[in-house]
C-alpha positions in Angstrom: -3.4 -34.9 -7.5 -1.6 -32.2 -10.2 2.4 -32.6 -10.6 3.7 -30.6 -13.1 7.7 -30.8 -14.4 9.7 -28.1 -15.8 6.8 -27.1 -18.0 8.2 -24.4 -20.5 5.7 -22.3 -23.1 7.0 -19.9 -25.7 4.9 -17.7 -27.5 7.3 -16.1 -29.8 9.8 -14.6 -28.7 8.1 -14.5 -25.2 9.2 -17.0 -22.9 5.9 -17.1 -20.6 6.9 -20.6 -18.5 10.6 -21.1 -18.0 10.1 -24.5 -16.1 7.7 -24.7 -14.0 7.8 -27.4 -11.1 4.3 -27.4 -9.1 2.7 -29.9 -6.6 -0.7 -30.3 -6.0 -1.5 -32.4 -2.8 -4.5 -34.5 -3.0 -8.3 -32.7 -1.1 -6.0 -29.4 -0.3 -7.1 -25.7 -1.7 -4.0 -24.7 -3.9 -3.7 -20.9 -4.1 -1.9 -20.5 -8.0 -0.6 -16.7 -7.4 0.1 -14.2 -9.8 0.3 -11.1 -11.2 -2.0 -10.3 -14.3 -0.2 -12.6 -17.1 2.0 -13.6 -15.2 1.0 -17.4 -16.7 -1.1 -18.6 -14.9 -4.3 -19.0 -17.2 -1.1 -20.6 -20.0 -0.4 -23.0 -17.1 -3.9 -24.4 -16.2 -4.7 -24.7 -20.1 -1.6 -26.7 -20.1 -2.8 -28.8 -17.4 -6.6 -29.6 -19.6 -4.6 -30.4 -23.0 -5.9 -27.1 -24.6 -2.0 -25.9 -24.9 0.3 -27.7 -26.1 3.6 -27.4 -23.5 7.5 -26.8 -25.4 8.4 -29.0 -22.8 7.9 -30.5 -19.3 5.3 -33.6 -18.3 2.1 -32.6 -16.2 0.5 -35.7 -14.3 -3.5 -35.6 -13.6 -4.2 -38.2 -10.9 -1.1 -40.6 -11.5 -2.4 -40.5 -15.6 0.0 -37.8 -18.1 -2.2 -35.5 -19.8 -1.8 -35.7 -23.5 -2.1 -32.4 -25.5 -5.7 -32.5 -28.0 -6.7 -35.9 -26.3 -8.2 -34.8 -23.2 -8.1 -38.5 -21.4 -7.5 -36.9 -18.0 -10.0 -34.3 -18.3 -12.4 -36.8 -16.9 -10.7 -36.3 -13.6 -10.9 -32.3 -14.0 -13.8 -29.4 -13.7 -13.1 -26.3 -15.1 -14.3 -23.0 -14.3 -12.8 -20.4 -16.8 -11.7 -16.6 -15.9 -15.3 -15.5 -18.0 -17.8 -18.4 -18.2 -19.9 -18.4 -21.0 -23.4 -20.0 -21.0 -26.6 -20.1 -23.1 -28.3 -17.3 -22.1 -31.7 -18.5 -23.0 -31.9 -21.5 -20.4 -32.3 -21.6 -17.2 -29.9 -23.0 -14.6 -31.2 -26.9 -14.6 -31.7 -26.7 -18.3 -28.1 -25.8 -18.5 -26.8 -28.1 -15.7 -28.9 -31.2 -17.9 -27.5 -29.7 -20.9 -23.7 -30.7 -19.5 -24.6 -33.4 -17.9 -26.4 -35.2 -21.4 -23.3 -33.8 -23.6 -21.2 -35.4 -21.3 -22.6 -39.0 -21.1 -24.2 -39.5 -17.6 -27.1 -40.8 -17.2 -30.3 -39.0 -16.6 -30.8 -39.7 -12.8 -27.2 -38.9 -12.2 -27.9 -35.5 -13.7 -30.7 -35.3 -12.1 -29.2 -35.9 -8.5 -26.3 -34.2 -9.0 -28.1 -30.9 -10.6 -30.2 -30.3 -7.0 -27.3 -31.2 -5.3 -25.5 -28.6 -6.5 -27.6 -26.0 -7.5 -28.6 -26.3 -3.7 -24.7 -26.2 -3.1 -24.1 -22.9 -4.5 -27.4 -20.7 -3.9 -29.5 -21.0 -6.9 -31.8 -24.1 -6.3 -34.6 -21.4 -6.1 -33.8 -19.6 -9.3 -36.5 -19.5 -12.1 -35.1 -16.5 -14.0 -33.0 -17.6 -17.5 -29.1 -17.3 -17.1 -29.6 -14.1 -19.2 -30.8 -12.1 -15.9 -28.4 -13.6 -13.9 -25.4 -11.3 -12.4 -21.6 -11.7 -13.0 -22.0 -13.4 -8.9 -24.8 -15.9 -10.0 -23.0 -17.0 -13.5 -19.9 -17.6 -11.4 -21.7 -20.1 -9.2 -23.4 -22.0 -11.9 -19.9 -22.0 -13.6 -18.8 -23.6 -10.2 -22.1 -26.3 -10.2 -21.3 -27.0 -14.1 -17.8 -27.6 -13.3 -18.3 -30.1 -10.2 -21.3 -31.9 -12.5 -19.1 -34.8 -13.5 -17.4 -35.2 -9.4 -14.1 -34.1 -10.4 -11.2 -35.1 -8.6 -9.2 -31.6 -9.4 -11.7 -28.6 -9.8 -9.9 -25.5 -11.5 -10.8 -22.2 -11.3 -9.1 -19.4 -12.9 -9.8 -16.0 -11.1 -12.6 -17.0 -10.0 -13.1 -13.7 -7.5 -11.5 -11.3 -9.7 -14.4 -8.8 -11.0 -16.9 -9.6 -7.8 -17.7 -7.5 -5.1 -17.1 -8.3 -1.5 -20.3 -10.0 -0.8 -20.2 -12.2 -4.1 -16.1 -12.9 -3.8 -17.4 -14.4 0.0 -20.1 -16.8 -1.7 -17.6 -17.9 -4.5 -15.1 -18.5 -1.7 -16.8 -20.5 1.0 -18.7 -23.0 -2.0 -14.6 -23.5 -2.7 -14.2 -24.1 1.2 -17.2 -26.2 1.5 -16.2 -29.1 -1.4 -12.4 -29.4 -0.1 -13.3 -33.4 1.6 -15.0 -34.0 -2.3 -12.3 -32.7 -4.5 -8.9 -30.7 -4.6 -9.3 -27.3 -5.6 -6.5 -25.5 -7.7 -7.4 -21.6 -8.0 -5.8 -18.9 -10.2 -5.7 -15.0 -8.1 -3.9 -12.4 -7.7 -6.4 -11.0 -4.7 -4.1 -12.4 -1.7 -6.8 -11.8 1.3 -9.0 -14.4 -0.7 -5.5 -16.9 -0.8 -5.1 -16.2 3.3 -8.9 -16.9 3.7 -9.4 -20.4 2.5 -5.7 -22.2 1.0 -4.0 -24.5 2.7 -1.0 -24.6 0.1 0.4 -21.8 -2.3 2.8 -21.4 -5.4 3.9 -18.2 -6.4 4.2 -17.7 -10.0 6.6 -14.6 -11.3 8.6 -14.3 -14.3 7.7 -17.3 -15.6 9.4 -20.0 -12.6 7.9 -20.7 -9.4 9.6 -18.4 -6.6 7.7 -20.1 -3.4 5.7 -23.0 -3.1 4.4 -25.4 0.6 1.8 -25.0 2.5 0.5 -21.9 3.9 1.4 -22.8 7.5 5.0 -23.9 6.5 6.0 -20.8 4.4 4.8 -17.8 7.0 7.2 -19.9 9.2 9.7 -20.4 7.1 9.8 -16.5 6.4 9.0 -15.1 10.1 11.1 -12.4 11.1 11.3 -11.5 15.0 8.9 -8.5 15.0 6.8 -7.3 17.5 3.6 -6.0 17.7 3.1 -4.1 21.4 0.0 -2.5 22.6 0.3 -0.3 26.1 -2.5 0.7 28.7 -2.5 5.0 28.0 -0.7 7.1 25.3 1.7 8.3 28.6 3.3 4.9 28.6 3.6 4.9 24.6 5.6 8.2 25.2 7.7 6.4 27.5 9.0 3.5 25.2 9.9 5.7 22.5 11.4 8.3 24.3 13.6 5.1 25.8 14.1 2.8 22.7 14.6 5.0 19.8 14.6 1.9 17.1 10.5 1.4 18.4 8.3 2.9 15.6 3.9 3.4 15.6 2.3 2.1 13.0 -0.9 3.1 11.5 -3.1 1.6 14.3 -0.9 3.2 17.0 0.7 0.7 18.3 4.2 -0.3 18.3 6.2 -2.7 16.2 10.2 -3.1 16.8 12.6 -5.8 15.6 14.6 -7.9 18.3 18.0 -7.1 16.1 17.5 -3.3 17.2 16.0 -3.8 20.4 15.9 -6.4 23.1 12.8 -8.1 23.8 13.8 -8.8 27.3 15.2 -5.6 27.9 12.2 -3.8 26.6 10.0 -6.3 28.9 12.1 -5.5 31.5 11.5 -1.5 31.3 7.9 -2.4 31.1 8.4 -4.3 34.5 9.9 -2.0 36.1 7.8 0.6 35.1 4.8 -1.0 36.2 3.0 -0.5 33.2 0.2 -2.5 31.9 0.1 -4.5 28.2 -2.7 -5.0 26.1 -1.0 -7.0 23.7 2.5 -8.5 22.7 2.8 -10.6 20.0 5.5 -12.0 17.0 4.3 -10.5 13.6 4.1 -13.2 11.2 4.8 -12.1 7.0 1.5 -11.4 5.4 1.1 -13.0 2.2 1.0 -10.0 0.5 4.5 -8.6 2.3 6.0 -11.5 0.9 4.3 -11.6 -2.8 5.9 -7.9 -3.1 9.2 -9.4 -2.0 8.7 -11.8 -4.7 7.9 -9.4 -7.6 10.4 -6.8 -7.1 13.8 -9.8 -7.2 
């Protein structure tokens, strides 16, 4: 849906995008990640013709987008970092508003503004957009920007200033459109990214350090680290007095590596023993473990 090929942006003498190579696979939820300008606000303006790229071709549904001419923006919605809105309307005057300014016709707008004021939570909202809180704006930026049935909706940090409860909403509408459109989101909050993505793309210093699906890269990266939970403290006490590489975490339990110590001969010790597991399991990377790996090379 979105391939973009060693896109490179200078802003002086700030390099921000040293050739970026990113693939967007068509109805997937693509998890841009990032540290606070990191780029990633430089790359999706790149991608609607707002920016103008130094160099580097970015492809919108098999058409190249054009800096100032927009053509491929009729495959894209947009939901900006901070929407803005007229704060004097209410939410269908505003999804009408779009929809008119736009070109479709009235009972398009008219379907599509229930439809998706249903979609996101506010098809029972009377109060003007002026009352509405950081939460409700971002879900009517979401409606405004899946108005026209985008093929690629964008969304720049879209959780970034919510609370719990709102981040949830904003994440499950994203979950619920995935067989409609592909989704491409800007964040730095990596709980959010392990929640709903199916791919990823880390963005640091300017290149992209890791990019494939979610599944394929905590594979790729999976160390053989174990997780073991014992029946009693006693028999605890009894693994670490015997393996001295075995450490506790913070929930108690016990986490080794198989280069210091032997799964099978630990298993065997356990046998032999006679003592009862509650849980044994390979530790995959967390997104976040390997973000920070990322950041600090």
């Amino acid at each position: 849906m979105l391939e973009i090929t060693n896109l490179k942006k200078r802003f002086g003498e700030k390099e921000v995008l040293k050739g970026i190579d990113l693939n967007v696979p068509e109805n997937s939820i693509f998890g841009f990640i990032g540290k606070n300008g990191a780029g990633k606000t430089t790359t999706m303006k790149a991608v609607l013709g707002l920016l103008k790229a130094d160099e580097g071709e970015i492809v919108v549904a098999g058409e190249k987008v054009s800096y100032g001419q927009n053509k491929t923006n009729r495959y894209i919605g947009y939901l900006p970092d901070v929407p803005e809105f007229y704060s004097f309307m209410t939410a269908p005057e505003y999804l009408k508003f779009c929809g008119e300014i736009t070109g479709m016709c009235a009972f398009d707008i008219k379907k599509r503004r229930i439809e998706l004021l249903d979609l996101v939570g506010l098809g029972n909202e009377k109060h003007r957009i002026k009352g509405f809180s950081r939460g409700m704006k971002q879900r009517l930026g979401i409606a405004q920007a899946l108005l026209n049935s985008p093929k690629l909706l964008i969304c720049d940090e879209p959780t970034s200033a919510l609370d719990p409860v709102g981040r949830k909403e904003i994440l499950d509408i994203l979950l619920s459109v995935k067989e409609q459109t592909t989704v491409l989101f800007s964040t730095h909050i990596l709980s959010d990214v392990d929640r709903i993505c199916t791919d990823i793309a880390f963005l640091n210093d300017g290149v992209i350090s890791i990019q494939g699906t979610v599944a394929e890269i905590k594979e790729k990266y999976r160390t053989q680290e174990y997780l073991l939970e014992l029946e009693g403290e006693e028999n605890h006490e009894k693994i670490l007095n015997k393996f001295k590489s075995i450490e506790r975490n913070i929930n108690n339990q016990l986490v080794f590596k198989d280069d210091k110590e032997n799964l099978y001969e630990v298993l065997r010790f356990i046998a032999d023993n006679r003592i009862s597991i509650n849980k044994l399991e390979n530790i995959e990377p967390s997104l976040e473990t390997l973000f920070l790996e990322v950041v600090k090379k």
